[in-house]
N, C-alpha and C positions, 0 to 999 in steps of 0.2 A: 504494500500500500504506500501512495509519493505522495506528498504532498504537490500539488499543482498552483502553482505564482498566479497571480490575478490574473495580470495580463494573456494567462496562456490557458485559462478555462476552456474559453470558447473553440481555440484550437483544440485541446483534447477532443471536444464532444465534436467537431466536426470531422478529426480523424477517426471516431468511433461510427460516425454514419458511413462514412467511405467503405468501413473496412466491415462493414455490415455483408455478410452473406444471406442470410434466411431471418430475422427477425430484427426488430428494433422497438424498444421501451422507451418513450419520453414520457416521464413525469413531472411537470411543469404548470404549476398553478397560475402562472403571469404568463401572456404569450403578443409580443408584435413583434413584426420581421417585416414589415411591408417594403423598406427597403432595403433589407438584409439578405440581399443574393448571394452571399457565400455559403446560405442555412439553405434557399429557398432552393438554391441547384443542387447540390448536394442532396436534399431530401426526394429532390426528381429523378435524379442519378439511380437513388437505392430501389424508387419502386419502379423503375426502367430493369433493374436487375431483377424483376419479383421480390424485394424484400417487404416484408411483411411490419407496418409500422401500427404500434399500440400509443396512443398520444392522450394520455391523464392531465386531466386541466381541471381548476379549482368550480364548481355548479354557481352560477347565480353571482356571477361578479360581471363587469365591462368584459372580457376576454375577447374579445376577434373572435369567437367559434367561427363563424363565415370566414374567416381571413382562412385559415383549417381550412375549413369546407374546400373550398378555391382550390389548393393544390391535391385536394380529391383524397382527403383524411377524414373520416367524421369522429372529434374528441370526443373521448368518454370523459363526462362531467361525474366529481366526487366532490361531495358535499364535505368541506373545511379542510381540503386537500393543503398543504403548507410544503412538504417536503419536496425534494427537486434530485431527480434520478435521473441516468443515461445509460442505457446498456444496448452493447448487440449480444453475440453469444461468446464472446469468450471475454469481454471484460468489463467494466463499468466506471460511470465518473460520478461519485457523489460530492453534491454541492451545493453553496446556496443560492446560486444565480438561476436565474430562469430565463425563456427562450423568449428575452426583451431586448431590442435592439439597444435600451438603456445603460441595460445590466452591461450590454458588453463593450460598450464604451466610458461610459464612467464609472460604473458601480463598483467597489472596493467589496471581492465576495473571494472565499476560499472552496475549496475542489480538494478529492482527493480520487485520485486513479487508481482502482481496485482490481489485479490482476491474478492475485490469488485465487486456487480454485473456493478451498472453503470461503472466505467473504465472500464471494461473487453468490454460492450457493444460498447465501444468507440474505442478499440480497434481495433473489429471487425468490423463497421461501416470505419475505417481508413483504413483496408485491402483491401474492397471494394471497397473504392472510388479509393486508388490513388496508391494502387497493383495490386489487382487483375485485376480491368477493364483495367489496364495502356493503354496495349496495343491496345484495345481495341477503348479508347480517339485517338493513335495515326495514327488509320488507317483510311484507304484514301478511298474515296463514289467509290462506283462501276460505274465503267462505260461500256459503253455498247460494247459489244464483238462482234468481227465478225462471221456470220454464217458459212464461209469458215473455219474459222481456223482450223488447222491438227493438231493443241495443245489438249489433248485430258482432259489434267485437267483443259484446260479452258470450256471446250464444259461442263465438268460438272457442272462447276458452273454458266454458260450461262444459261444451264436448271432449276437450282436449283433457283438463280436469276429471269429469266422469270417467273417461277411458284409462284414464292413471290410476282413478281408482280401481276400478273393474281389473285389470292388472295385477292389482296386488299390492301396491303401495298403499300408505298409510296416510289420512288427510292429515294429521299433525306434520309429515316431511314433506308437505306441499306446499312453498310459499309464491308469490306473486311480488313484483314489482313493473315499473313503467320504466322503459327507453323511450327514444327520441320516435320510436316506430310504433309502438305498441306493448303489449305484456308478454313480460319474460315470466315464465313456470321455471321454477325449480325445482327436482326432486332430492332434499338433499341427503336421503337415504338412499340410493337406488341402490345401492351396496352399500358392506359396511367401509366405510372409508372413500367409497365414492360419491358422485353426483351428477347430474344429469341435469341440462340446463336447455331451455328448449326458446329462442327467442328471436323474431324478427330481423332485420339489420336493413341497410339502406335496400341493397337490389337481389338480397334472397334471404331464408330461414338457416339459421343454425342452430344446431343441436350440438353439445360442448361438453366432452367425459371428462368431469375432474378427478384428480387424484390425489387424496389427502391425506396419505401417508409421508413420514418423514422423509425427507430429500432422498437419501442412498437406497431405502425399500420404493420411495416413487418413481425415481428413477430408471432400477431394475426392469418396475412393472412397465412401465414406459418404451424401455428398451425392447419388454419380452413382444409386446401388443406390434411395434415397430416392426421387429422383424419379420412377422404376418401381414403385415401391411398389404401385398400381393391377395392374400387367403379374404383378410376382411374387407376387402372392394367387391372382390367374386362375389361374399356372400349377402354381402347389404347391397349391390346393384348400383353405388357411388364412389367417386374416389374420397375417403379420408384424407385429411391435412396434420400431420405432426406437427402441433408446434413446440418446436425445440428447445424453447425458454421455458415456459411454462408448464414444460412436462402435461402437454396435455393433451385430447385426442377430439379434431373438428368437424363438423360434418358443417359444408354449404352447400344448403336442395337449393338451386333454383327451378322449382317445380312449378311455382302460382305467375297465373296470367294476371293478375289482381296485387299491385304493390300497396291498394290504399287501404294499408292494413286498420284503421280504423272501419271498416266494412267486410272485416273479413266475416264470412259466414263459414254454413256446415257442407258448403264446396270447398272451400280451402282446404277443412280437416278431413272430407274424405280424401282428399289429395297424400295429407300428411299422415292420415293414419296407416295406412299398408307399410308404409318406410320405418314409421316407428314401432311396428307388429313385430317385423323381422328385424331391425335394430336391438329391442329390447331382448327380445333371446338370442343374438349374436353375443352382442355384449356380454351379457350375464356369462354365458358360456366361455368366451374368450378369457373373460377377467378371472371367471374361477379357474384357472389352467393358468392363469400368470400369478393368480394368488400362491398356487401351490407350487408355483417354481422357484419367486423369489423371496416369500415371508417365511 
């Protein structure tokens, strides 16, 4: 771990988007760059490569969201976000400066470049617990919706809900929250140690296997699911997405003719239920075979 000189912040985090292969984490509560084209090209660069960018910005402040939007990012907003992270996959820059063209000409902030494997791990374990899922912890158990209702995105998630139950899950592990799109379902028992997160995005549905075992046992499992990765497309009928940072396993359907997911009806979910029939027993199956190889 270096300590990183003022002046030479901004350079780290922008040799760390350069050198970005498959993933990139910005966590950054303050965000302007309107004329800061050393960040703006760079961040073009990476998803010219396919790299895959996660951009955490503080809920309900002035922030640019739109300035985001523009170069084709859409920030996840976290409610009292303060901290300020940079990682791709092999190392990260922790610091107080944020992704403001202020910060990076006058602001007096310190950095420090984390190359280590364990900090790095620790990092990413910290993203998990108390960013990434934030929202997540904060949302409220689902309750039970009336069959009348003329609301047509609740009728979808009444069905998607009943069918979670019918399943076999428990309404206590079934919570809800709101994105920028619509409701996120989570099931946060699907297993023990996993979860299963089924939720809108800009231009398709994702379905998101977390895994909540400690770093070295999540890892493993991560690794063992990976190397199937061939096995579990054949048998779900989509390609899977590892992402490498987060140790985690993605599915993006773009199956719906309908993005205005505020009118999503019981078309949509017949759409989405076949995938999650044979999902749900893929899954189950897979995981218990990488349970019993690496715990």
């Amino acid at each position: 771990m270096d300590l990183i000189q003022p002046a030479e912040i901004s350079g780290k985090i922008m040799t760390l988007i350069d050198q970005a292969k498959e993933e990139i984490i910005i966590v950054s509560p303050y965000n302007k760059f309107t004329y800061w084209k050393k960040l703006t090209q760079r961040i073009e660069k990476a998803k010219q490569r396919g790299v895959i960018i996660r951009w955490y910005i503080r809920k309900n402040v002035d922030n640019n969201v739109e300035q985001i939007r523009q170069i084709g990012i859409e920030p996840i907003e976290i409610e009292n976000l303060h901290c300020k992270l940079y990682l791709n996959e092999q190392h990260a820059v922790v610091t107080s400066m944020n992704l403001h063209e202020y910060s990076d000409t006058s602001s007096i902030d310190i950095g420090y470049l984390i190359t280590e494997e364990d900090k790095y791990k620790e990092l990413i374990d910290f993203i998990d617990v108390y960013i990434d899922s934030y929202s997540v912890s904060e949302s409220k158990f689902v309750e039970t919706t009336s069959k009348e209702s003329t609301n047509k995105k609740v009728d979808f998630i009444d069905l998607l809900v009943t069918f979670i139950l019918e399943s076999g899950f428990e309404k206590g592990n079934i919570k809800t929250h709101e994105n920028r799109y619509g409701t996120v379902v989570t099931i946060n028992e699907f297993m023990e140690n996993f979860e299963l997160i089924l939720e809108p995005k800009g231009v398709y549905y994702r379905i998101d296997l977390r895994i909540n075992y400690p770093y070295k046992i999540k890892n493993a499992i991560y690794e063992f699911l990976r190397a199937n990765e061939n096995e579990l497309n054949r048998l779900i009928g989509f390609k899977i997405d590892f992402g490498r940072q987060m140790k985690r396993i993605k599915l993006d359907l773009e199956i719906f003719d309908n993005y205005e997911y505020e009118n999503w009806d019981k078309d949509e979910f017949e759409k989405l239920q076949p995938v999650l029939t044979t999902l749900i027993d893929i899954y189950k199956s897979q995981i218990n075979n990488a349970v019993q190889q690496c715990v």
